[in-house]
C-alpha positions as CSV (number, residue, x, y, z in Angstrom):
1,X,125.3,98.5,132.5
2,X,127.0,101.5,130.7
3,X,130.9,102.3,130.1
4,X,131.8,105.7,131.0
5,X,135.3,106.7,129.5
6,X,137.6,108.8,131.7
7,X,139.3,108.9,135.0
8,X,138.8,106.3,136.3
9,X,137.0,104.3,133.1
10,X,134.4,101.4,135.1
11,X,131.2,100.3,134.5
12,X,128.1,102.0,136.2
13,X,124.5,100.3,136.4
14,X,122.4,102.3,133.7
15,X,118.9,100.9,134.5
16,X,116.9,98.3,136.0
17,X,117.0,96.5,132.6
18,X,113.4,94.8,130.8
19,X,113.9,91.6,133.5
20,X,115.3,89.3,130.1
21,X,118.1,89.2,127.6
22,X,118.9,92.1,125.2
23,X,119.7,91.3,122.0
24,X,120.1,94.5,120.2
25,X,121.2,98.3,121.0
26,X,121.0,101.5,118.8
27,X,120.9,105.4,120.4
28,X,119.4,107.8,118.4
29,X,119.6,111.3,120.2
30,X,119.1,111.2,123.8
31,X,117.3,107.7,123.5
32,X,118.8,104.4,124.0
33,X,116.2,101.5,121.9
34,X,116.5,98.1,122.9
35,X,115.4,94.8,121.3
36,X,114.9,91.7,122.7
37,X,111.9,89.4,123.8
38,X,110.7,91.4,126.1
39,X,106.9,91.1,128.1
40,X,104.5,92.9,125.5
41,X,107.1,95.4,124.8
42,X,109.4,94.0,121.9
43,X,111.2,97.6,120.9
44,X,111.2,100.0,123.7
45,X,113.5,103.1,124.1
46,X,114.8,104.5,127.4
47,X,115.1,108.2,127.8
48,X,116.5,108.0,131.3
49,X,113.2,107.8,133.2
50,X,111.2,105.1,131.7
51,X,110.9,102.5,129.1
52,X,108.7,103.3,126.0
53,X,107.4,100.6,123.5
54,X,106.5,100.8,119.9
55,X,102.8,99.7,119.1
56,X,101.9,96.8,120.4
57,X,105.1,95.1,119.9
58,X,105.7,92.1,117.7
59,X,105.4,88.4,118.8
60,X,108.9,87.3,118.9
61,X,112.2,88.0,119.6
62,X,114.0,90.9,118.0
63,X,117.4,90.8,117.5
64,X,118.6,93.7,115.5
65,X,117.7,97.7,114.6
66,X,118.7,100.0,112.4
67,X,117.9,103.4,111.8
68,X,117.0,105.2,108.4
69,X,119.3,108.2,107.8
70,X,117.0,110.6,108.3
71,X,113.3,110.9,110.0
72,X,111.9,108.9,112.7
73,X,111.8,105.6,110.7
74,X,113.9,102.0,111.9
75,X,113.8,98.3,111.0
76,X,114.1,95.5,113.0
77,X,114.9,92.2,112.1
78,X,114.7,88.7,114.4
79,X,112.4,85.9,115.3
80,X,108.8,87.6,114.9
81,X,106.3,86.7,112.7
82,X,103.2,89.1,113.5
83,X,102.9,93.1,114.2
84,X,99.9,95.6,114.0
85,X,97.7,93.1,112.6
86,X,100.4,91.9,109.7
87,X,102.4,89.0,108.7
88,X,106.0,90.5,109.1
89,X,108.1,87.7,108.3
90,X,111.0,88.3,110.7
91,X,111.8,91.9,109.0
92,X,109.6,95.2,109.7
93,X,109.7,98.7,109.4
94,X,108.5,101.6,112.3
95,X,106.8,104.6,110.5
96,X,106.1,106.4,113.8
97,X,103.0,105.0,113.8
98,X,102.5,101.3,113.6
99,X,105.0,98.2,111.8
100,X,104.8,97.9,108.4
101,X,106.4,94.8,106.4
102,X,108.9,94.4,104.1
103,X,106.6,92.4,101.1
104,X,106.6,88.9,102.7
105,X,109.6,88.8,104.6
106,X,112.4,86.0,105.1
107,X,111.4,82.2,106.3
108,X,114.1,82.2,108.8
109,X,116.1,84.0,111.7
110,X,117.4,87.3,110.9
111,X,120.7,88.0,113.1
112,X,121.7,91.4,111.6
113,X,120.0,94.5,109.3
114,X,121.6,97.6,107.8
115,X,120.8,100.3,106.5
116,X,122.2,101.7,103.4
117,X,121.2,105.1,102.4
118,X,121.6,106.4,98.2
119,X,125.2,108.0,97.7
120,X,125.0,112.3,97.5
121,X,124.3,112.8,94.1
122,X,123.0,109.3,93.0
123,X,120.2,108.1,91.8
124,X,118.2,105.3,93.1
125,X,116.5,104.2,96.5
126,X,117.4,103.1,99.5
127,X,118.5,99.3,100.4
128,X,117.8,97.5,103.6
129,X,120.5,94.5,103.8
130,X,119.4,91.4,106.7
131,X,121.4,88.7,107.4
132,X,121.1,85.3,109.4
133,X,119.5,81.8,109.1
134,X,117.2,82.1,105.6
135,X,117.2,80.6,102.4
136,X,114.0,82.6,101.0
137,X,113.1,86.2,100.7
138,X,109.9,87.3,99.3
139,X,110.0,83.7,97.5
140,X,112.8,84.3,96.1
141,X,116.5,82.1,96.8
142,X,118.5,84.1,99.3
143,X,121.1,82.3,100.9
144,X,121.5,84.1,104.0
145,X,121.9,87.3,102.8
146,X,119.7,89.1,101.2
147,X,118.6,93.4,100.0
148,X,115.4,95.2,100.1
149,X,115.1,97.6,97.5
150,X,113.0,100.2,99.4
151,X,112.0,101.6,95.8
152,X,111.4,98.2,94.1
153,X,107.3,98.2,94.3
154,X,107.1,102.0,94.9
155,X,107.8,104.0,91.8
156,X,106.3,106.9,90.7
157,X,104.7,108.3,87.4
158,X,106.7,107.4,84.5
159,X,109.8,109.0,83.6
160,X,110.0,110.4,87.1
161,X,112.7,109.7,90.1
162,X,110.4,109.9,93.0
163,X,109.0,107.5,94.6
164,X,105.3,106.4,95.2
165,X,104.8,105.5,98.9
166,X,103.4,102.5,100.2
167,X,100.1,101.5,99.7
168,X,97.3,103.9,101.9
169,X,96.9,101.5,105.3
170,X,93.2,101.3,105.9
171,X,92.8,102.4,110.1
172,X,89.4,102.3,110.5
173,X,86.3,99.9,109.8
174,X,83.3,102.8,110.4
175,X,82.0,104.3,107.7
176,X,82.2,108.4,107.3
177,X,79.2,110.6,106.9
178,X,81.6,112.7,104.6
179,X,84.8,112.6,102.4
180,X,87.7,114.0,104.2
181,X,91.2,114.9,104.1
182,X,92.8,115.4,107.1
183,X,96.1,118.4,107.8
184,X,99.3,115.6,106.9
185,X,101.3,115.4,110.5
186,X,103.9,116.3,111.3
187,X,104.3,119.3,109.6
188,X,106.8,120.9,109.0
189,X,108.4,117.7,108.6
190,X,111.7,116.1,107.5
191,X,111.8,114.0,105.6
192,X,108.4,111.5,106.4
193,X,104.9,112.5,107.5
194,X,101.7,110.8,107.2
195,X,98.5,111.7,105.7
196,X,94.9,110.6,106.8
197,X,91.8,111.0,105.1
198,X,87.9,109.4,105.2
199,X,86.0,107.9,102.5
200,X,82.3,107.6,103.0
201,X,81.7,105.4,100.3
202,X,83.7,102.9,98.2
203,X,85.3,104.5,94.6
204,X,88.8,105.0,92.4
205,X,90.9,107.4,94.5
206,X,93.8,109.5,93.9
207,X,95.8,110.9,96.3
208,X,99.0,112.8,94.8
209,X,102.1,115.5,95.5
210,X,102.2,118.8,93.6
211,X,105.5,121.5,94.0
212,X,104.5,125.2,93.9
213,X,104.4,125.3,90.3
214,X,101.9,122.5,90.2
215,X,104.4,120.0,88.8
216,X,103.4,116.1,89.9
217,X,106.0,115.2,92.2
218,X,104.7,111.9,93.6
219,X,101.5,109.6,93.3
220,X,100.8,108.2,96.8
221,X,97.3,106.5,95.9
222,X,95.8,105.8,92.7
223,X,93.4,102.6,93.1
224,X,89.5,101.7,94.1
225,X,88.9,101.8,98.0
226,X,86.1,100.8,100.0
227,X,84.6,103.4,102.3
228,X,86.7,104.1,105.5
229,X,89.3,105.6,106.7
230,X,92.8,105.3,105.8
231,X,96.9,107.1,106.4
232,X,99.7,106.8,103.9
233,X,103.3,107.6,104.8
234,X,105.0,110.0,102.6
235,X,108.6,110.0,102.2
236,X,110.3,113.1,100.7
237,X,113.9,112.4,101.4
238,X,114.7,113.3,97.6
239,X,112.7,116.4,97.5
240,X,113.8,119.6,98.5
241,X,113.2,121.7,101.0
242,X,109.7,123.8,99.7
243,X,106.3,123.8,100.4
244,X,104.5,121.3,98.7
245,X,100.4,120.6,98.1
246,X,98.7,117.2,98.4
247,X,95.5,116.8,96.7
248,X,92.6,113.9,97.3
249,X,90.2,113.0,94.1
250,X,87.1,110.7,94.6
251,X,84.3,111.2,91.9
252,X,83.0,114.7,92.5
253,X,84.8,115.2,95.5
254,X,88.3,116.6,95.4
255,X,90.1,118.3,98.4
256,X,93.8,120.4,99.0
257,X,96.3,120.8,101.6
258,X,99.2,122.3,102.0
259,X,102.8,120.9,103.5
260,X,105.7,122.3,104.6
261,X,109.4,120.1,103.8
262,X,112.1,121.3,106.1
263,X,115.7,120.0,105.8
C-alpha cells in the first residue's frame, strides 16, 4: 500500500507485494528497495513495473537499508549470514556489483543501520552505525550497538587523507593468456567505479591513482596475486572533480588508463 497526501488523503494498493512480510523500505530516486525474506530475491527495488534483485541475494532475512550519501552503494543489515560466496555476518555492503562484508560482521540480529557521512570540511571517513540483538562485532564487545569505521583497514600512503579501497575481489578462476587492464566502469563516474584487470601469472602487483600532475592520490592494490582475473572498487568521494589516471605494475608489465570524476 502507499499514502497519497491530498484531497482526499487514503491509501491506494501500490503493487502486488514479494508474497511475504517486508521488513524494511528506503526510495532512492524513482525506485522503491525493499528488504525482507523474500524467495531468492532478498533486496529487490521496484521501479513501477517489476521487481529487481541484487546478486543472488543473501540467505536470510534483511531487515534494514541504508544508503551511502552519494553513488550507488547501500548496506543492509538483518538475519543473513552468506552473500556472493562470503561470510557476511548479518551486515553487508552493495557496490553495484556483488555484497561485500563489513570484516567479520556481528554474531547476532541487526534491527537498524545508518549511515553517517564525514561533516563538510572534516576529516576522516565514513561510519556505518547497526543496532539490534549482538554482543560481538568483528570480535570485539559491542553491546548492541556498535560503528564501522569505513576507513579503519583502508588507508592510504602515509601522510595522506585518502583512502585505499578494499582489497582487489578475485572474479574469475581461468587463467589469462595476457596481462590486462581493463577501461574502470562507469566512467564518468561519481563518486565509485570499479576497475577490472587479468593477470596471467601469479606476481607482486600494484594498482594505484595518480592526479594530472602525477601526484599519488590513492593505492588500491599493492600485494602478490595469483594469476586471474580480479575488480576493485574505487571510491573518490574526497577527491575532486578532475580527471584522474590509474596505473597497473606486474614485473615487466605496466599499463595506464584514464578516468574521469564528475561531481
Amino acid at each position: 500500500m502507499v499514502w497519497r497526501p491530498g484531497l482526499p488523503n487514503k491509501w491506494d494498493d501500490y503493487v502486488t507485494g514479494p508474497g511475504t512480510p517486508v521488513y524494511a523500505i528506503e526510495v532512492k530516486e524513482d525506485e522503491v528497495y525493499l528488504g525482507g525474506n523474500f524467495y531468492r530475491s532478498i533486496v529487490s527495488t521496484y521501479n513501477g513495473s517489476q521487481f529487481n534483485e541484487f546478486g543472488n541475494g543473501v540467505d536470510g532475512a534483511v531487515r534494514a537499508i541504508t544508503f551511502e550519501d552519494q553513488g550507488y552503494g547501500f548496506y543492509i543489515a538483518g538475519d543473513f549470514v552468506t552473500g556472493s560466496g562470503l561470510t557476511l555476518n548479518r551486515v553487508a555492503e552493495w557496490d553495484g556489483l556483488s555484497w561485500n562484508k563489513l570484516c567479520d560482521g556481528v554474531n547476532g540480529t541487526v534491527y537498524g543501520v545508518g549511515y553517517h557521512p564525514v561533516p563538510q570540511g572534516a576529516q576522516g571517513y565514513p561510519g556505518i552505525y547497526v543496532g539490534g540483538e549482538f554482543t560481538s562485532a568483528s570480535g570485539v564487545p559491542a553491546q548492541y550497538l556498535a560503528r564501522w569505521d569505513t576507513g579503519s583497514d583502508q588507508q592510504g600512503p602515509p601522510g595522506s587523507n585518502q583512502k585505499k579501497s578494499k582489497v582487489a575481489k578475485k572474479i574469475g578462476n581461468l587463467i589469462p593468456g595476457n596481462y590486462k587492464l581493463s577501461q574502470n566502469y562507469p566512467n564518468p563516474f561519481n563518486p565509485v567505479t570499479n576497475i577490472q584487470y587479468a593477470l596471467s601469472r601469479d606476481g607482486w602487483i600494484t594498482l594505484k591513482v595518480y592526479d594530472v600532475s602525477g601526484k599519488l592520490v590513492s593505492v588500491l592494490v599493492d600485494e602478490f596475486q595469483e594469476a586471474g582475473e580480479y575488480r576493485v572498487r574505487f571510491d573518490a568521494v574526497r577527491l575532486p572533480a578532475n580527471v584522474y589516471f590509474y596505473r597497473l605494475t606486474s614485473g615487466s608489465f605496466g599499463d595506464t588508463k584514464k578516468m574521469l570524476l564528475v561531481k
